[in-house]
C-alpha positions in Angstrom: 0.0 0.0 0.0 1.1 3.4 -0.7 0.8 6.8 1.1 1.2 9.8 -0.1 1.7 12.9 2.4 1.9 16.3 0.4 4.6 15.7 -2.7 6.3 12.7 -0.5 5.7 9.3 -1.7 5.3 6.9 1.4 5.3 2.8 1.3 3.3 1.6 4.4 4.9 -1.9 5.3 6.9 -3.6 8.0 10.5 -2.1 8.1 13.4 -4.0 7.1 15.3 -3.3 9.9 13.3 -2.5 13.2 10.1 -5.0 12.0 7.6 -2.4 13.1 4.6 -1.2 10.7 4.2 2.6 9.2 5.8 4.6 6.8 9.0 4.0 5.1 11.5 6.2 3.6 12.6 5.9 0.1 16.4 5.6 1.4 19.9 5.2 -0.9 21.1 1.5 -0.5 24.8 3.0 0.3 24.6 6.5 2.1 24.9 9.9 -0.2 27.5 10.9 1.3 29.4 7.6 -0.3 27.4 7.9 -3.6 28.6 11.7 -4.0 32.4 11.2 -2.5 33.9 8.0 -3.7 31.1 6.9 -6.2 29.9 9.5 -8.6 31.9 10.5 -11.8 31.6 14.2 -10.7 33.4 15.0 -13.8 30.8 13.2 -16.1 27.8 14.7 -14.5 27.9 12.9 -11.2 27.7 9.4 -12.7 27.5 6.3 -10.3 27.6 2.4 -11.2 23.3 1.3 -10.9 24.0 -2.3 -9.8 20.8 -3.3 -10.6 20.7 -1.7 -14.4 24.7 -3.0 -14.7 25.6 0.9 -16.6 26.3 4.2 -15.5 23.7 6.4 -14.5 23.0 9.3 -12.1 20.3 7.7 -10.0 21.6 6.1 -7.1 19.9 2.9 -6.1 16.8 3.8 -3.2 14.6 1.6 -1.7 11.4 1.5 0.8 13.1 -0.1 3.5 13.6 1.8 6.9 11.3 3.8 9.3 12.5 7.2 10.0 13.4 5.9 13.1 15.6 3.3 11.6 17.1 5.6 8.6 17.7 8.3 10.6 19.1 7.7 14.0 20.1 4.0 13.8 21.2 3.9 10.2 21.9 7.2 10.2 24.5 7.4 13.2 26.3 4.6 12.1 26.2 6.3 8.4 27.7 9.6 10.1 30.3 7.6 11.8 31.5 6.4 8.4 31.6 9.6 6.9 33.6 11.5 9.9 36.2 8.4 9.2 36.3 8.9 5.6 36.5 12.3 5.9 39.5 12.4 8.1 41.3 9.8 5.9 40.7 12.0 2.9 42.1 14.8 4.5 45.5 13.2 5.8 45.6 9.5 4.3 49.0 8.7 5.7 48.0 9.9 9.3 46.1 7.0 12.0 42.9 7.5 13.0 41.1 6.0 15.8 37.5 4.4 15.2 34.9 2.3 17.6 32.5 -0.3 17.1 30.3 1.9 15.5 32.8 1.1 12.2 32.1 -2.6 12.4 28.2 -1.5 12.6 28.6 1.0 9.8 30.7 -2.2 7.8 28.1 -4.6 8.7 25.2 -1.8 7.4 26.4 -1.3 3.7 27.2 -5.3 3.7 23.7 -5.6 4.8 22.0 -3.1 2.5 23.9 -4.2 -0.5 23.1 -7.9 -0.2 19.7 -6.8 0.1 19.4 -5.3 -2.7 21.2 -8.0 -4.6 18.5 -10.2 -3.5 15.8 -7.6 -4.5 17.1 -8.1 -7.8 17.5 -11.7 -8.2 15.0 -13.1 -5.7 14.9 -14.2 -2.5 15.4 -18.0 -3.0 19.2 -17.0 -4.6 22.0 -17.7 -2.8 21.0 -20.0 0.7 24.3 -18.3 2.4 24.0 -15.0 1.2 20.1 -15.0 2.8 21.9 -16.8 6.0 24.4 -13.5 5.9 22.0 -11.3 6.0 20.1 -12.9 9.0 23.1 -13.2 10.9 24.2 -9.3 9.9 20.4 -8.3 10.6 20.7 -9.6 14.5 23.8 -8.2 14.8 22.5 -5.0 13.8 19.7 -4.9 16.1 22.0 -5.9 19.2 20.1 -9.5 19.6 23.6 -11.4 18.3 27.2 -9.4 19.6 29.5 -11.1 16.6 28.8 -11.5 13.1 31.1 -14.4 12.1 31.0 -16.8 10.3 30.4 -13.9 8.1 33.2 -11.3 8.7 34.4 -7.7 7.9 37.0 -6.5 7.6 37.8 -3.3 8.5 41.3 -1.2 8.5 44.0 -2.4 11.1 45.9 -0.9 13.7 47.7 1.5 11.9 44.6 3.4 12.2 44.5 3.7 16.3 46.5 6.5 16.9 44.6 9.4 16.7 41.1 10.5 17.3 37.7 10.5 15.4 35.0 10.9 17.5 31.7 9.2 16.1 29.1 10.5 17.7 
């Protein structure tokens, strides 16, 4: 079912992430921040790489997944953190930076989102371990599991722990 609330577009359906029924926000699969910094051929009109079309195009992938709730401040924070680390690496790559658990959250997000979306695409009976992933990254997300092996990230190493980022 659809809403529509002024201009906005709403899809009223259980959230992805949280489980809980309402509105849903038409969100980016990765956040803008990464579409407009590392993905986007700024030179070529802001380009990105459409997964699902398999081309270049200037329409990021979006989906009617997450609450606000979830978008904003769970998503959201985790999104920021990202973006504060990036950030600092681009503006001194050779110099450490320090990061939290919010980084393995953040890691375990896109993972999340992007097999998602992959399975969106080719439907939900592909891939038996990539659906078990995303179960085990899903509980992990919502603080009901506190590792996500077997399925890992991997996430920069210790060169990165001498100075500060704060996250928060």
């Amino acid at each position: 079912m659809h809403l529509f609330r002024g201009q906005k577009r709403w899809n009223k359906e259980l959230a992805n992430l949280c489980g809980h029924e309402g509105p849903l926000r038409h969100g980016h699969v990765w956040p803008a921040w990464a579409y407009k910094n590392y993905a986007a051929e700024v030179d070529q009109g802001g380009r990105f790489v459409h997964l699902a079309k398999g081309k270049l195009d200037n329409h990021p992938e979006r989906y009617y997944w997450f609450c606000p709730r979830c978008e904003n401040e769970i998503l959201g924070g985790w999104d920021k953190c990202g973006s504060r680390l990036c950030s600092a690496i681009d503006k001194a790559p050779s110099a450490p930076v320090a990061y939290d658990e919010r980084l393995l959250k953040f890691s375990v997000s896109i993972s999340w989102r992007t097999a998602k979306a992959w399975l969106e695409r080719k439907g939900r009976k592909s891939l038996l371990e990539l659906r078990a992933a995303c179960r085990q990254w899903k509980s992990y997300l919502l603080g009901n599991k506190h590792r996500v092996e077997p399925y890992s990230q991997h996430t920069p190493g210790r060169a990165l722990l001498a100075t500060h980022v704060y996250c928060s």
